[in-house]
Structure formats: structure tokens, C-alpha cells
C-alpha positions in Angstrom: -18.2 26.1 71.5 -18.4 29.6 70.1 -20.9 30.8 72.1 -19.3 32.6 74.1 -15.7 33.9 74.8 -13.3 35.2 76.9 -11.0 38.1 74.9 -8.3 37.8 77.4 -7.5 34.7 77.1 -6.8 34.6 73.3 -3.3 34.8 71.7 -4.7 34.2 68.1 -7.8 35.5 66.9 -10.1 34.3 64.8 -10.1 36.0 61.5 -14.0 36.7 61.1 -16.8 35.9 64.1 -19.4 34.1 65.3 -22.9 35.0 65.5 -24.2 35.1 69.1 -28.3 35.4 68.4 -29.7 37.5 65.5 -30.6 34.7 63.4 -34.0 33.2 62.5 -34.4 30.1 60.4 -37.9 31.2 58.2 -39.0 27.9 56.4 -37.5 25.2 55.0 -35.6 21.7 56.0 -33.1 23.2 58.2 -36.2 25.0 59.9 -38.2 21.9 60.4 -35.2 20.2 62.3 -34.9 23.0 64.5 -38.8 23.3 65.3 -38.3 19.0 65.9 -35.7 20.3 68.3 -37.6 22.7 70.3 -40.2 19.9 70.8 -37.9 17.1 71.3 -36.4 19.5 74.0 -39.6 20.0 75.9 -40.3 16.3 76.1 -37.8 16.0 78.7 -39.1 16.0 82.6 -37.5 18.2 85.3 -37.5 15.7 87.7 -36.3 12.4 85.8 -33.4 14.4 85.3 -32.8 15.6 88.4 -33.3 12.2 89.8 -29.5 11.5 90.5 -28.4 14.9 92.1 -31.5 14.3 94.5 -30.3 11.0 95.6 -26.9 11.9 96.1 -28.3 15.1 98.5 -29.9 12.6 100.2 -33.7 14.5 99.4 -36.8 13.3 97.9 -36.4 12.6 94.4 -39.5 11.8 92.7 -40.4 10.3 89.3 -37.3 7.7 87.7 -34.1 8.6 85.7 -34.1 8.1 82.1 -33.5 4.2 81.4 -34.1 3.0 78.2 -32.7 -0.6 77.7 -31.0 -0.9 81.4 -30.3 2.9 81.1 -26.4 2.9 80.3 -26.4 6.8 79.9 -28.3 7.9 82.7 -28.1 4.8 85.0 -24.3 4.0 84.5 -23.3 8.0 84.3 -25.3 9.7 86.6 -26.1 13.4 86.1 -25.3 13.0 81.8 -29.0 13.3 81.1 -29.3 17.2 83.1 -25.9 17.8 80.8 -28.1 17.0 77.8 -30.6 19.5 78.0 -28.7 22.4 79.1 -26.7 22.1 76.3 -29.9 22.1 73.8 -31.7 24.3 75.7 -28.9 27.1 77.1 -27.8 27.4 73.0 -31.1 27.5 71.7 -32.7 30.2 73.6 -29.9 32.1 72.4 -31.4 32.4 68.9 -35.1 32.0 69.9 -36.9 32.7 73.4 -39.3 29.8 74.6 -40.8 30.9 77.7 -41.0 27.1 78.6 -37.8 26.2 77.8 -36.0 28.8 79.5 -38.5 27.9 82.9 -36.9 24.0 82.4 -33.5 25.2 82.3 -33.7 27.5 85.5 -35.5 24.6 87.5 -33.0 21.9 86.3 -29.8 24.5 87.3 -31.7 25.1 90.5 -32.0 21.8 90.9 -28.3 21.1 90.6 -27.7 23.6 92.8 -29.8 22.9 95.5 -27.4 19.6 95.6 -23.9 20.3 95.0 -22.0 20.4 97.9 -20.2 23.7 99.7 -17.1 23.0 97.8 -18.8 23.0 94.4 -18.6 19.5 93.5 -21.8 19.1 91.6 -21.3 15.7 90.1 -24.2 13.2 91.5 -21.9 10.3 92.5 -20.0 9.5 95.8 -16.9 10.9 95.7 -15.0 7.6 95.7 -16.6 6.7 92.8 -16.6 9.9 91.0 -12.5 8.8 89.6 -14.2 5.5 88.0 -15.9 5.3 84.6 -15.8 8.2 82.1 -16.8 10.6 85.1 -14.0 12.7 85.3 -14.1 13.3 81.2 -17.9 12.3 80.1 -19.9 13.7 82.7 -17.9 16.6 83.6 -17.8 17.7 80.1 -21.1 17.1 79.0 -22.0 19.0 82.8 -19.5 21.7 81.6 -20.7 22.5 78.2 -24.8 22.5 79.5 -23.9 24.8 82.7 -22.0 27.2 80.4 -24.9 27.1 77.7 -27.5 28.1 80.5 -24.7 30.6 81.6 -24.7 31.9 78.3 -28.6 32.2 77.7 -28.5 34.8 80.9 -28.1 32.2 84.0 -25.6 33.5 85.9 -26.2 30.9 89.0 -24.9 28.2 86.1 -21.8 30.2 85.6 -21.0 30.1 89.5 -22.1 26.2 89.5 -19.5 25.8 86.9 -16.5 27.9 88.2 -16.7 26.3 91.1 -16.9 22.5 90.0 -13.9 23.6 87.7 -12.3 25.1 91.0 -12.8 21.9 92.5 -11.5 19.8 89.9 -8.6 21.6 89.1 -7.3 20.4 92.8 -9.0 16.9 92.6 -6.6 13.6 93.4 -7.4 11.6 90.2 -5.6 14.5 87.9 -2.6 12.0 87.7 -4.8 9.6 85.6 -7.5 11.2 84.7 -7.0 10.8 81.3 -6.4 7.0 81.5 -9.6 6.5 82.5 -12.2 5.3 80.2 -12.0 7.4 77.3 -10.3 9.9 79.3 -9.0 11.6 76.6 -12.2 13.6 76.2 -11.9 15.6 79.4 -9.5 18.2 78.1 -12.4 20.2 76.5 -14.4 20.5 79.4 -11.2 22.2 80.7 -10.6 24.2 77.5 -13.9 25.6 77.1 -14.6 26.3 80.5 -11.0 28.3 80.2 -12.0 30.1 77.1 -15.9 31.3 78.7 -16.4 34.0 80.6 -15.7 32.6 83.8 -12.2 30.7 82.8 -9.2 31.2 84.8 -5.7 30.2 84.2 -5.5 26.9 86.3 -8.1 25.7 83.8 -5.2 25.7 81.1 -2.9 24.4 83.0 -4.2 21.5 84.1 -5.2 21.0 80.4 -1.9 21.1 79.3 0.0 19.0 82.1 -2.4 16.4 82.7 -4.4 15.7 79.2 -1.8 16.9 76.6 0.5 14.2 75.2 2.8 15.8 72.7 3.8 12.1 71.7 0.7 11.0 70.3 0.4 15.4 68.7 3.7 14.1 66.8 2.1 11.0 65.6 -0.3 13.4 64.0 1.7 16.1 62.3 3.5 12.7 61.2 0.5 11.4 59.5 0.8 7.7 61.2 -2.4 6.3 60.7 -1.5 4.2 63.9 -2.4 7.4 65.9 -6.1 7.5 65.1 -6.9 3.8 65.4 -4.0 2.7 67.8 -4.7 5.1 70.7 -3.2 3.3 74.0 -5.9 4.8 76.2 -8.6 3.2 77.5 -9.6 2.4 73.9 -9.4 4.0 70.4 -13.1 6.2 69.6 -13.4 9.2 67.2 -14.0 10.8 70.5 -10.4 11.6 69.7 -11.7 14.4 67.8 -12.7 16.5 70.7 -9.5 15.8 71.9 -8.6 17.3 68.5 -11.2 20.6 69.6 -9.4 20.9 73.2 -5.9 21.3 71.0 -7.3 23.7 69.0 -8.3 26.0 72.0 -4.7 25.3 73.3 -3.3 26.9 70.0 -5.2 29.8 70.0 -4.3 30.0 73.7 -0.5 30.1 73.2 0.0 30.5 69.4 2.3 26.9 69.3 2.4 26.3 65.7 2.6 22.8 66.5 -1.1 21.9 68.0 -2.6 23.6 64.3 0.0 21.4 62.5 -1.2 18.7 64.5 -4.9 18.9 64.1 -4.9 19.8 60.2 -2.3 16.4 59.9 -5.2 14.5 61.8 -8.1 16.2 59.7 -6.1 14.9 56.5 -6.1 11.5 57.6 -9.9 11.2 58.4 -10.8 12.7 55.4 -8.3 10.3 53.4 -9.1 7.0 55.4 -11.6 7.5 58.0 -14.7 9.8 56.6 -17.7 7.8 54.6 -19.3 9.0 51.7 -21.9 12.0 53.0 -19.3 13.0 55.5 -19.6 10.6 58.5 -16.8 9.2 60.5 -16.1 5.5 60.1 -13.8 5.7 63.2 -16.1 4.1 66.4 -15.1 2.2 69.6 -16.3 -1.7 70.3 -15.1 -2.8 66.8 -11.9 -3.9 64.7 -11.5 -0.8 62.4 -8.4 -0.1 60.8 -7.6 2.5 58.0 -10.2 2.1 55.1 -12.6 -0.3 56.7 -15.3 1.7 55.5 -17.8 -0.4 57.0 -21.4 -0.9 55.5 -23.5 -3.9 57.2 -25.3 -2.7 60.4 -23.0 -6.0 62.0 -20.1 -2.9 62.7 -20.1 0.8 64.3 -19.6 3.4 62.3 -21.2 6.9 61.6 -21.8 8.0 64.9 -23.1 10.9 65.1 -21.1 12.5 68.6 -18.0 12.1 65.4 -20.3 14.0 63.3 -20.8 16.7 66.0 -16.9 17.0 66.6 -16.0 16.8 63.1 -18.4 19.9 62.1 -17.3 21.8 65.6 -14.0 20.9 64.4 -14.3 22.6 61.0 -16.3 25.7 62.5 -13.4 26.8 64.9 -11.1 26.1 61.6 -13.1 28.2 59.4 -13.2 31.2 62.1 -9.3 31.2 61.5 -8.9 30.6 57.8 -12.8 31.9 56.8 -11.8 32.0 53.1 -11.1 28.5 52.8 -14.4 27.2 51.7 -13.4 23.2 52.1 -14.2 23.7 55.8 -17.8 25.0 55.2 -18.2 22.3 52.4 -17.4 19.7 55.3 -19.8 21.3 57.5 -22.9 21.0 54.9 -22.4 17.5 54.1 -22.3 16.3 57.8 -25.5 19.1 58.3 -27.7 17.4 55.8 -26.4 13.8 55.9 -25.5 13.1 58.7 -27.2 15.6 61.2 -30.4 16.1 59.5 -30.6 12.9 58.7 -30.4 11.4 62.0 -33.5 13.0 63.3 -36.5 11.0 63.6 -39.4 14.0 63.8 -39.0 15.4 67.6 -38.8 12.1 69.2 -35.0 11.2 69.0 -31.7 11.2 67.2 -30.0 8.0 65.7 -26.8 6.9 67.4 -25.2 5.4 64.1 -25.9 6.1 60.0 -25.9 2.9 59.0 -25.1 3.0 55.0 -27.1 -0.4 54.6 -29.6 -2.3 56.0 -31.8 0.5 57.5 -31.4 3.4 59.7 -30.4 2.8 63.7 -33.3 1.8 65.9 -31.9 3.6 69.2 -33.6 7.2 68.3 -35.8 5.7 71.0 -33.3 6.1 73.8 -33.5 10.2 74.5 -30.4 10.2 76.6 -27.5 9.0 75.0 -24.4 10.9 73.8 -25.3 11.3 70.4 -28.7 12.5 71.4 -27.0 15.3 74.0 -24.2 16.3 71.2 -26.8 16.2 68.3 -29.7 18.6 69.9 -26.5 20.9 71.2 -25.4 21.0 67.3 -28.8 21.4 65.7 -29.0 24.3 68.4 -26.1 25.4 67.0 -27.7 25.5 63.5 -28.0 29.2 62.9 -24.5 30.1 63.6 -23.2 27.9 60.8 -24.7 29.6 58.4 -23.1 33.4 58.7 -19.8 34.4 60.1 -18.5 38.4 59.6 -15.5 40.8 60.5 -15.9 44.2 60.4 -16.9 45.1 56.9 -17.2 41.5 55.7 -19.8 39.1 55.9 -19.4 35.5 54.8 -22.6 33.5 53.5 -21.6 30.0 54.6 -24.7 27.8 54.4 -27.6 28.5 52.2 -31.1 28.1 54.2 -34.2 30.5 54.3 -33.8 33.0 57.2 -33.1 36.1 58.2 -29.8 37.5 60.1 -28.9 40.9 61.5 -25.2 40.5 61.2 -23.5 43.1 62.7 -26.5 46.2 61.9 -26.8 44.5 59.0 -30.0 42.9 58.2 -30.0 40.1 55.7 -33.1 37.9 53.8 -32.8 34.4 52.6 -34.9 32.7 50.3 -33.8 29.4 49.1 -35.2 26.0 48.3 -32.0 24.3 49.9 -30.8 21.5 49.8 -33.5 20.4 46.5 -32.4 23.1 44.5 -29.8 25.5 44.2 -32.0 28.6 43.7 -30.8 31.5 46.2 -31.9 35.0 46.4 -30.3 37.0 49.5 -31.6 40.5 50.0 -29.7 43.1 52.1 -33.0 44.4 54.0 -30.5 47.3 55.3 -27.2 48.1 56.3 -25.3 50.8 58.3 -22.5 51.1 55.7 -21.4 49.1 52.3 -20.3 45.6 52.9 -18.4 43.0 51.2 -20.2 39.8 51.0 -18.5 36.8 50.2 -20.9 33.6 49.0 -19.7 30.1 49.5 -19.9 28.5 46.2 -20.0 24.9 47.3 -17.5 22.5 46.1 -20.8 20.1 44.6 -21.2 22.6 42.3 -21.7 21.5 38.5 -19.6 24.5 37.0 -18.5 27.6 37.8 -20.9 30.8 39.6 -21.6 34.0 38.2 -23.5 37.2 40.6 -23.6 40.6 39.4 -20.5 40.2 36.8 -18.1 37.8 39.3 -17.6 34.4 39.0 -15.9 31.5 41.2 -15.6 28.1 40.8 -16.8 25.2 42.8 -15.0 24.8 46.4 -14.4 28.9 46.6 -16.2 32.1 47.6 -17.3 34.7 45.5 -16.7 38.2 46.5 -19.0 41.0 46.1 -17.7 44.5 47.3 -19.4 47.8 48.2 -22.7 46.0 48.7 -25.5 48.3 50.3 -29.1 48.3 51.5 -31.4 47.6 49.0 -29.3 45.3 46.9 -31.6 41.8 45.8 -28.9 38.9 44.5 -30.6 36.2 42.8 -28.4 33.3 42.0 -28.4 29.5 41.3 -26.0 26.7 42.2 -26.0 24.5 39.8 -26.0 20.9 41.6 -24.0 18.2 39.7 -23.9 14.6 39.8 -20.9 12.5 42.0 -20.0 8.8 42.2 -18.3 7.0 44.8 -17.0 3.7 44.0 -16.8 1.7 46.9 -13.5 -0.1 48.6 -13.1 -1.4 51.9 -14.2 -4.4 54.2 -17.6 -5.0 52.3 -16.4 -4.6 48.9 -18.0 -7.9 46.7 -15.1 -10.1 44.1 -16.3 -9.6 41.1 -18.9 -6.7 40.9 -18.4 -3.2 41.9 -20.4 -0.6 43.8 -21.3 2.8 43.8 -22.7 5.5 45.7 -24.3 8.2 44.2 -24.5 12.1 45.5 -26.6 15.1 44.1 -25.4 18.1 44.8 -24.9 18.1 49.0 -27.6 15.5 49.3 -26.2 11.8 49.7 -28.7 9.3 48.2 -29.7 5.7 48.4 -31.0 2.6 46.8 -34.5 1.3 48.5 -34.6 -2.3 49.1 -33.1 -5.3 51.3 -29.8 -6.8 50.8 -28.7 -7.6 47.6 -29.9 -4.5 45.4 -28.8 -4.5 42.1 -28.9 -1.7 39.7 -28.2 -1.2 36.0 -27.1 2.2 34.5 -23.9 3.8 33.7 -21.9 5.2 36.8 -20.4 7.9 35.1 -23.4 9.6 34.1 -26.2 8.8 36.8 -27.8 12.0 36.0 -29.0 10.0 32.3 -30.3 7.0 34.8 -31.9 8.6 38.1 -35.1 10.2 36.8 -36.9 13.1 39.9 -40.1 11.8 40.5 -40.2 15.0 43.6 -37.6 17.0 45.4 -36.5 13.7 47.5 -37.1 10.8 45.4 -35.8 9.4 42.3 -36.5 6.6 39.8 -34.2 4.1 37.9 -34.8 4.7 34.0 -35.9 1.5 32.8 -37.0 -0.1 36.3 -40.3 1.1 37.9 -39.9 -0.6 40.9 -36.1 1.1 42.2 -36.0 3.5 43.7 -33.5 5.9 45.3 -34.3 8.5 48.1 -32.5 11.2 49.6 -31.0 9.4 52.6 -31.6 12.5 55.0 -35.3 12.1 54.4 -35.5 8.3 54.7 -37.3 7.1 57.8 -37.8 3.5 58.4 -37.1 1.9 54.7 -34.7 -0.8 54.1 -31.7 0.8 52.2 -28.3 0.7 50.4 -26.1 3.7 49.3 -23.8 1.3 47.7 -26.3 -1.2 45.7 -23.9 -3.2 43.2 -24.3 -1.5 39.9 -24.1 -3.3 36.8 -22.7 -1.3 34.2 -25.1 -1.0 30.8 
């Protein structure tokens, strides 16, 4: 998480930074998920999620833990649902102070801390127990990443509670097979991260490297066999892989071994050839027979879950921070933002676990403590740091969204109508010296992009020099029209279907199974008439209708309705 750092500890630097704070989503889509966030993270109780630690201290505990459904988060991994909020919380306040919020997150790290033991093991499970499960990897991590959020935000007692669990299990007796535990593989970026923060020491390395590093399966990779995605001997094959993925990013830019990158960008390759849906998610899941270009549709099969989503766009982020001129990484990250991210939001109530493509949207939003609840209000936390990144005289415009930044002294203005339209005007409010801005011209883009005499194509950035205070660019990205036919498991003998995209925004057929549509599939734009910013309607057919998928609620759905050519 680029949150926070440790210099030190850094053999490769990233080539532009991260924003830390300074950014304020004004109005907007990607401002009403984030206000959805802020309210979905004050519905969480103090005391529910405390409920576990209090047991295990053997004190009153009051109230009951989270338990939707027999409660397999928080009453099968105890502690997860604590993890949870610090992550959303700690991150968000560091963009926007919530008096309430930041009260929460000081009483739930109080209240971890009033029951971790001398040694600092925090983790609210007997000890005997604590090597079973996906405690060692899960809980620790999602622990990890929440305690260094609130540490982060200006909680210095979750720094301490952190250094000292990662003291303790540095030393612990399940290191041996720790990562053949259930999904063990997911453990090595707690240890990462927690290296990389402010309070990381070398041990944390170390014991990523000797006991969660297998250079075997990091060979499959830079071999591009498929086998290596989907074949995973551990516990069992999940796109939780890709954190895996993250923790061997942190190890290259730890010791510079060309190998991990080659290893991770061989990996990326493969998802995005035979593993990543249309609108960006992840077809990769666990409990279910995939194999390479499965690409799943029928709510029968996992798929599109959105913890993949969140590693995938972490993923890209820490890739983009080391090659920031290479828009395809940014393009990745705005698909999964708006389709997958966005889209799995239901108001301030919950998240979706999986994008289901047909059929209708998941139904487990309801359940506020899961994993892809935790990793999804920690990402749409996140939010404002995806859209600018700088160096010393540049700054990069990554996503488009209303706001406004103060990026290094100096102090930028967005207005934009994003993601409807692709009508941008950025104002440079004020600036300490000129600066080079470089504008992602997204690789949806109809044609080419011209501001103030320079143009760039689709999938590039445009680069403006000598930029000072004062300057108003007003510019439009010109969406176009995209096609997907589909192939894989669900694919129909004898008729063919598409899915459609308009300009970042993934659409979809309303209706129950069986939708059939007539128009031409290389020119939708003459067939899908804008009845608003969201909604469309089939030339010819009054009663079809497609809809932006991000904005669809509860409606019954395809993004790959048979099409019958005209």
C-alpha cells in the first residue's frame, strides 16, 4: 500500500510518487462512492468488532460479532472484521478528517490493545489454534494492513501493536508451513508491507523471502505456463495469488532481482490474455473448475471477485509508480475503478463479493464483513491517490474525476462529467514554479487528443511543458464504441455473442435469460440510442434496453445477450 514508506529500505525507486493527503474528490460518481464509504464505514459497531479480542482476554465483551449467514468471516476468522475497518478508516482520514471516524478507529486499536498479550501477539485465537485456517496469512494480513492504516492516519499505539505482532511472528513455530496452510500464499504481504512502513525491520524480509518465496513457481511465471495461475499446489488455486504477485513486487524493489519484475509482468500477461473478463475483472476464483479461458458467465460459477479486483488495481499502481509513462497500467486501473469497484457498491450498505456478467448482480452486499467488503472499502479509500502521481517537476493526470489536489505546492481544479462524458477542464489554481503535466489519454479513446497544439493518441499521455499558475486546459476525450465477442465455457453452437463498451463504461442488456438483440456488432454506436447519461435504447425495439453496468442495482441482466446480426 503506498501510503506510507520506509526510504531505507528501497533499492529501486519509484519513478514518480504517491499522494499522501491533499486531494479532495468535489462532485461527481467517484465522489458519491466515496461519501457511500464514509457512511458504510460508520455503520460498523465498536464493540461487535471487538467481540473476539475480548473473549480471548477473558473480559466482558458485550454486544455479538458480525455473523451474517453462520458468520464465516468473523465467526470462522476471528479478529478479520477489526482488520476491516482500520483499513477503510486509517486510509481515509488520510484524505478527509471525520471526527467520528477517527474516535472509532482509536477505540477499536485501544481495544486491541487492551487484549494482546505482553509478547505482542494480538491475534484473538488460542495460540494452538492460531497455525490452523488462513490465520497465519488472512488475518494477520488483513490485521497488518488496518494497524498500519491507523498508524498512518497519526496512531502511533497501532504502529507499536503492529511491530510487535510482526516481532512475534517473525519467531513463531508454524514459519515452516506457514504458507501451506489454507491459502497461505497470501501472507507474504503482510510481511512485505509491514517491512516497507515506517516501522519495518529486516527480519520482516527475511522471513518473506525464506519461508513464502518459491522461485519454482516465479519461473513458471516468467515462463508463461498457464499451469502456474490455475495449477497452484497450495492449499488451492485463488487469484489471491495476485497479492502474492504485490509481496514480489515489494521484494524487487527491495533487492533490485530483475527476476521477481520479469516474473510479475509474465503473470500480468497471462491474466490479461486468459484470465481478465470484459470491464476488467478477474475470472480466476477458488471453489470452481476454471481453466484458461473459462470466462464464466452464469451465476452457477465464481468469478469477478472483487478482492482480484483490489489486487489487480494495487498491482497496476505499484507498476505505474515505476514505469509512470506507460499509460496501459492506468487504463487497467479505470476499467476495474468504474466496473468493477464502482460497480460493486450497493449505496452505503455493502460491496458485492462477485460481478456476475449474467443473471443479476451478487446478493452478499448484505454480509458487511467479508473479504471483498474489507479489500473494497480499503481501495475506494484509496480513491484519490489513483488519480495524480508527480516527481519533482512533473505531475501526471492519471484518472479524470472532479476534485481538487495540491500536488507538491501545486494546487490543481478538476471539472469533468466522468465517466458519461469525456469533457475535462483542469485549471492550475497556482503553482510554485512551471510544471510539466502529462494527461492520460485513455486507451477507449475514439481518435487521437489535441491540448494547446500537442496531440497523442489513444493508450499514451500527452505532455504539456512549462505549464504555470493560471493556465485553464479545456479538453474532450472523445469516447468510442468497443465489441467483445464472447468465447469460453458459455459460448451458445450456433449464434454468437457480444459485449459492448462505451468509452470506460462496460454496458449491459436488461432482461432474464435468453436476451436476444438485433443490430450490427461492428457499429453499435448506429443501434444503441442515449436515452440519459446511463441508459440506452435498442434502435427499433422500445422495450431493450441496455444500462451502464456500474449503475445497475437489482435488474436482471446480460453483458453478452446473443446478438443477431441485421
Amino acid at each position: 500500500m503506498e501510503y506510507y514508506s520506509n526510504p531505507s529500505h528501497v533499492i529501486i525507486p519509484n519513478k514518480v510518487n504517491p499522494l499522501i493527503g491533499g486531494v479532495t474528490l468535489t462532485e461527481g460518481r467517484l465522489a458519491e462512492v466515496w461519501d457511500n464509504n464514509v457512511r458504510f464505514l460508520k455503520r460498523f459497531d465498536t464493540d461487535r468488532m471487538l467481540y473476539w479480542f475480548r473473549v480471548y482476554a477473558g473480559v466482558d465483551a458485550p454486544g455479538a460479532p458480525y455473523g451474517y449467514d453462520g458468520g464465516h468471516f468473523e465467526n470462522n476468522l476471528y479478529g478479520q472484521t477489526a482488520g476491516e475497518f482500520l483499513m477503510g478508516a486509517g486510509t481515509l482520514l488520510l484524505w478527509q478528517e471525520d471526527a467520528e471516524l477517527r474516535q472509532k478507529m482509536n477505540d477499536v486499536v485501544d481495544g486491541i490493545a487492551a487484549c494482546a498479550d505482553p509478547d505482542g501477539y494480538l491475534v484473538p485465537i488460542a495460540r494452538d489454534k492460531f497455525n490452523t485456517k488462513e490465520y497465519p496469512n488472512y488475518v494477520r494480513a488483513w490485521l497488518t494492513f488496518g494497524l498500519l492504516a491507523a498508524g498512518a492516519a497519526g496512531n502511533e499505539t497501532a504502529y507499536k501493536l503492529i511491530r510487535a505482532m510482526g516481532d512475534w511472528f517473525n519467531e513463531c513455530d508454524c514459519l515452516p508451513y506457514v504458507k501451506d496452510l489454507n491459502l497461505g500464499f497470501q501472507g507474504i504481504l503482510a510481511n512485505t508491507e509491514l517491512y516497507l512502513s515506517p516501522v519495518g525491520v529486516e527480519k520482516d524480509l527475511e522471513v518473506a523471502q525464506k519461508f513464502y518465496r518459491e522461485d519454482w513457481w516465479l519461473q513458471q511465471l516468467v515462463n508463461h505456463e498457464q499451469r502456474a495461475i490455475y495449477q497452484h499446489p497450495g492449499n488451492h488455486p485463488h487469484s489471491t495469488l495476485l497479492t502474492t504477485l504485490e509481496g514480489i513486487l515489494d521484494m524487487y524493489r527491495t533487492t533490485g532481482e530483475e527476476f521477481l519484475l520479469q516474473a510479475v509482468q509474465s503473470a500480468l500477461e497471462m491474466y490479461e490474455d486468459k484470465w481478465q473478463h470484459v470491464g476488467g475483472g478477474i475470472v480466476m476464483c477458488e471453489g470452481d473448475n476454471h481453466y484458461p479461458g473459462c470466462n464464466f458467465l452464469s451465476m452457477n460459477h465464481s468469478y469477478n471477485e472483487l478482492c482480484s479486483t483490489t489486487f489487480w488495481i494495487l498491482l497496476h499502481q505499484r507498476l505505474h509508480l515505476l514505469d509512470p509513462d506507460n499509460a496501459h497500467h492506468t487504463d487497467q486501473i479505470e476499467q476495474s475503478v468504474y466496473n468493477m469497484l464502482a460497480a460493486a457498491q450497493v449505496e452505503d450498505r455493502g460491496l458485492h463479493y462477485l460481478a456476475f456478467l449474467e443473471g443479476c448482480k451478487d446478493t452478499r452486499w448484505v454480509d458487511m464483513a467479508t473479504c471483498c467488503a474489507s479489500t473494497g472499502t480499503r481501495l475506494i479509500s484509496m480513491l484519490p491517490q489513483l488519480l495524480y502521481t508527480y516527481s519533482e517537476k512533473d505531475i501526471y493526470v492519471d484518472l479524470y474525476a472532479s476534485s481538487k489536489a495540491n500536488v507538491a505546492g501545486t494546487e490543481l481544479i478538476m471539472t469533468t462529467d466522468m465517466p458519461y462524458n469525456g469533457n475535462v477542464t483542469l485549471e492550475v489554481a497556482s503553482a510554485q514554479a512551471p510544471v510539466c503535466l502529462h494527461l492520460r489519454i485513455p486507451s477507449w479513446c475514439s481518435g487521437p487528443v489535441t491540448v494547446c497544439g500537442v496531440t497523442a493518441q489513444p493508450g499514451t499521455y500527452l505532455v504539456l511543458d512549462n505549464i504555470t499558475a493560471g493556465t485553464v486546459l479545456e479538453f474532450t476525450l472523445p469516447f468510442g464504441w468497443r465489441t467483445t465477442r464472447y468465447t469460453g465455457e458459455e459460448a451458445i453452437y450456433g449464434k454468437e455473442r457480444y459485449a459492448v463498451e462505451y468509452g470506460p463504461l462496460l454496458l449491459a442488456a436488461i432482461g432474464r435469460g435468453g436476451v436476444t438483440v438485433q443490430m450490427d456488432p461492428d457499429h453499435p454506436e448506429e443501434w444503441l440510442i442515449p436515452i440519459s447519461k446511463n441508459r440506452f435504447r435498442l434502435k427499433g425495439n422500445n422495450h431493450q434496453e441496455y444500462r451502464v453496468y456500474m449503475d445497475i442495482t437489482d435488474e436482471p441482466l446480460t453483458v453478452y445477450p446473443v446478438v443477431q446480426e441485421v
